[in-house]
N, C-alpha and C positions, 0 to 999 in steps of 0.2 A: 439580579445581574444577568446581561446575557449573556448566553454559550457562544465562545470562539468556536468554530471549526475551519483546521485549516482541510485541506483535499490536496494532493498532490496528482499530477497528471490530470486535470479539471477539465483539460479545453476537448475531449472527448473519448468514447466508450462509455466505461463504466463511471469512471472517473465524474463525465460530464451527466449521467444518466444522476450518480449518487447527490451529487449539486442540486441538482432536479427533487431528486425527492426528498432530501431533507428540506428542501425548503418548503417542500407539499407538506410534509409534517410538522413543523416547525419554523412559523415564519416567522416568530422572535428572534431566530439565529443572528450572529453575526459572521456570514460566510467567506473563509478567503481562499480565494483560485490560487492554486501555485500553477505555474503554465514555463515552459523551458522558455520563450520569449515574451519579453511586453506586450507586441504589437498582436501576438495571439490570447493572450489574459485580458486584453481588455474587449479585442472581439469577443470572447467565449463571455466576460461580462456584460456586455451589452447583449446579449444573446440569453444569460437567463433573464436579466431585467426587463427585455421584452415579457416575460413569462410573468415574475414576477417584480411587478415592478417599485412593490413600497420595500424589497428585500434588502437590508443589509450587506453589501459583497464588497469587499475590496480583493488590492492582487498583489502577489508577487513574483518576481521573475524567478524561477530556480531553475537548473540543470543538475539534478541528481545526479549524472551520469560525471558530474565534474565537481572536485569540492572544493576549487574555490567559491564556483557558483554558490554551494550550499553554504559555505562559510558568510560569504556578502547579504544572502537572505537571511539565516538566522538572526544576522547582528542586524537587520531591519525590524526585523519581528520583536528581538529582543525589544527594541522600541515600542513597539506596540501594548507592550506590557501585559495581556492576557490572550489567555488561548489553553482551552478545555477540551479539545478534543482533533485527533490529527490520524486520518486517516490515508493511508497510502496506497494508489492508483495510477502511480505512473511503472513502466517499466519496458525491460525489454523479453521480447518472446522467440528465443532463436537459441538451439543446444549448441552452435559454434559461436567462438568468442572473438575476439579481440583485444590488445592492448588500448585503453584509455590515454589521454593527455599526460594523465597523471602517472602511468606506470602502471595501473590497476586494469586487474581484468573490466571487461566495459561491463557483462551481464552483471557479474557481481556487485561492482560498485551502484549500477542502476538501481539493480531489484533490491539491495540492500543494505550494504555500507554506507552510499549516501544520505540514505534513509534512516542510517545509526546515526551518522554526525549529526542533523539535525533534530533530531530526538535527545542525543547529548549537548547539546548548544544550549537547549529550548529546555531543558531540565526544569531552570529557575521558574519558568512558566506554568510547566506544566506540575509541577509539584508542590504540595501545600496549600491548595487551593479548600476553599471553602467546599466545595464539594468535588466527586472523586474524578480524576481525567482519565481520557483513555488514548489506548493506542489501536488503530486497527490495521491490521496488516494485512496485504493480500497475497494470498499464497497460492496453492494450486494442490489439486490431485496429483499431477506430477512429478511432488515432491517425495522425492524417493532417497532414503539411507542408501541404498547401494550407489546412488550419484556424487556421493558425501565422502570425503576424506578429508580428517583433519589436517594431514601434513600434506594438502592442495587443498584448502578451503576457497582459492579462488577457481579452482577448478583449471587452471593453466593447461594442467597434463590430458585432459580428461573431453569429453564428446558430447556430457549433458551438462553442460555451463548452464540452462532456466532450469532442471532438474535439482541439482546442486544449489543453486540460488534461494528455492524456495526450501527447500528442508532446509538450509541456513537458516533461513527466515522462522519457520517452527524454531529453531533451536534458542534462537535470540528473544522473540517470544516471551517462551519459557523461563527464559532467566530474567528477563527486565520486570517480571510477575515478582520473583523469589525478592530482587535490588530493593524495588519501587513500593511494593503495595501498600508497605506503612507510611510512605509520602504520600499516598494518597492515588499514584498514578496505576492503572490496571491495562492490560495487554492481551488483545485478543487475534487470533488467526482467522481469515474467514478465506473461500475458495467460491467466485465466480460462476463457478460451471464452463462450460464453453459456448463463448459468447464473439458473434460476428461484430470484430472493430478492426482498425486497423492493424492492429498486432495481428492477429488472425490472417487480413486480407496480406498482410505479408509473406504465409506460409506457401498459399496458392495465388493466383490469379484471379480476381473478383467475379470474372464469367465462371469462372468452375464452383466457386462456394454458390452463387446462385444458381446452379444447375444440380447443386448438391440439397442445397435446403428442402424441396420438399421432402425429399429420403429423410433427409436428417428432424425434421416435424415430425415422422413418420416412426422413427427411431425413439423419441421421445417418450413415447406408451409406454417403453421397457426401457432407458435410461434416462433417469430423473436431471440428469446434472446437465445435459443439455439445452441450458435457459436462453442457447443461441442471442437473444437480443439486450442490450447494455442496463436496460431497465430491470429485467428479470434478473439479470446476471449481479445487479446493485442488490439484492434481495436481503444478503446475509447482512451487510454493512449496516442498514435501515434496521433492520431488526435488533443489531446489537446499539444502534443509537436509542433506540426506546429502552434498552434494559438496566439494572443497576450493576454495574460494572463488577463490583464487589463479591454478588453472587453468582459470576460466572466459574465454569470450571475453568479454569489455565492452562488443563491439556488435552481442552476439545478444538477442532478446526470445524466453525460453522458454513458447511455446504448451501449454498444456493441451489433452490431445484425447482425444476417445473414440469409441472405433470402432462401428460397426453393431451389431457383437454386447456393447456394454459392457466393451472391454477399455480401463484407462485408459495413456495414454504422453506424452511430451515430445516437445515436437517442435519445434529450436531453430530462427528466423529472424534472416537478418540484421534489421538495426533500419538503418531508411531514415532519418538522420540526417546532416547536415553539424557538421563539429566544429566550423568555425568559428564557425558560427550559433549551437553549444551554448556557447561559449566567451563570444558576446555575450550570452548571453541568463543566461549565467551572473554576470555581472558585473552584469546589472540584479536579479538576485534578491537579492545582496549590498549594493544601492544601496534596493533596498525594505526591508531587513534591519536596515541600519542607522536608516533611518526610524521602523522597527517599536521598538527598543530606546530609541531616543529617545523616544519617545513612553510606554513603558511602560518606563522605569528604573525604578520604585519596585517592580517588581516582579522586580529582576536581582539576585543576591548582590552 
């Protein structure tokens, strides 16, 4: 049978680098772009199919960042009937936040609630399969407990909303390992490194990071996680798509790295997380969840 994977944020970065090389590795796949619009999922499709062209790829429209969107694509997929593997690469990279359509902070919903709904939707899929599914998540170095409060898990009050975002993300993690594993579904954290995409080119100006890069090459000798480019920066993802899901640890965060001379490697860290804290914080995701479906039943089978 072949392997679903779906990729969330496909149409570029990492996102689009990760596309690339799972089907370098794996050209049995059956690959599907999530892309925030059509008209850019099917460019990004036509664009690996150039590449390769006997590939498997279909798409779907999501916007994370909004859960009707995510609701409307699930029940698509649900359609689809199979899907072994869902790795997430879309998001946002900025410590100030905003109100979403929805009422919800936008980083948070981006980089992760929206990313729960459809991991909740997509259960029936992803669970009890003949063999074991995974979830990959992308997280960051910048995930930091001290940006973390359970009584603001959206981070409303607070200054590192993608700080916050991603130690959520460890926390969720964590617990969907403890829910899941005997349905078969496994849950792994992985961290990019810092990698030149448009997330990035948002922080500065595009002439200043390429006035920076050679420094930053140069910097590389003595800091590994600087894979700067989408390909390296895919590192971790590729690597846990070859492993058996089963015998990973559940509270390591696999680092992408690359060395002075461009060799690329994995480099596994524990994840500085309390379960108990994952476990509450798990139970208000579940309590916004059920909010969310109330609010948008006309959109549930």
């Amino acid at each position: 049978m072949e392997r679903v994977v779906l990729v969330t944020g496909a149409s570029g970065g990492v996102g689009l680098a990760l596309c690339r090389r799972l089907l370098g590795e794996d050209g049995r796949i059956h690959l599907c772009l999530a892309c925030r619009n059509a008209q850019k999922a099917e460019a990004t499709r036509d664009l690996v199919l150039q590449e390769y062209p006997a590939a498997q790829v279909s798409t779907v429209e999501v916007d994370l960042g909004n859960l009707a969107s995510v609701l409307r694509a699930a029940q698509e997929l649900r359609c689809r009937r199979l899907l072994h593997m869902l790795t997430t690469a879309e998001g946002v990279m900025t410590q100030t936040d905003r109100l979403n359509g929805d009422g919800l902070q936008e980083v948070f919903t981006t980089n992760l609630f929206g990313h729960f709904i459809l991991i909740r939707q997509l259960e029936s899929l992803l669970c009890g399969n003949e063999k074991p599914s995974r979830l990959i998540w992308t997280s960051s170095s910048n995930a930091r407990e001290s940006a973390f409060s359970l009584s603001d898990y959206q981070h409303a009050k607070g200054q590192e909303s993608y700080s916050s975002s991603k130690y959520a993300t460890d926390l969720t993690s964590v617990v969907l390992n403890r829910k899941f594993n005997k349905q078969g579904l496994y849950s792994s954290v992985v961290c990019p490194g810092l990698v030149m995409s448009n997330m990035t080119f948002k922080i500065l100006p595009v002439f200043l990071w390429v006035l920076l890069m050679p420094i930053m090459f140069l910097i590389r000798f003595f800091a590994k996680t600087y894979t700067l480019t989408p390909y390296n920066g895919a590192e971790a993802h590729v690597w846990l798509f070859k492993q058996k899901p089963e015998y990973l640890d559940p509270l390591v965060k696999y680092h992408s790295c690359t060395s002075g001379l461009g060799k690329n490697f994995v480099e596994p860290r524990k994840l500085d997380v309390d379960e108990e804290t994952a476990e509450k914080f798990y139970q208000k995701l579940l309590e916004l969840e059920g909010q969310t479906l109330e609010k948008y039943g006309d959109l549930l089978d």
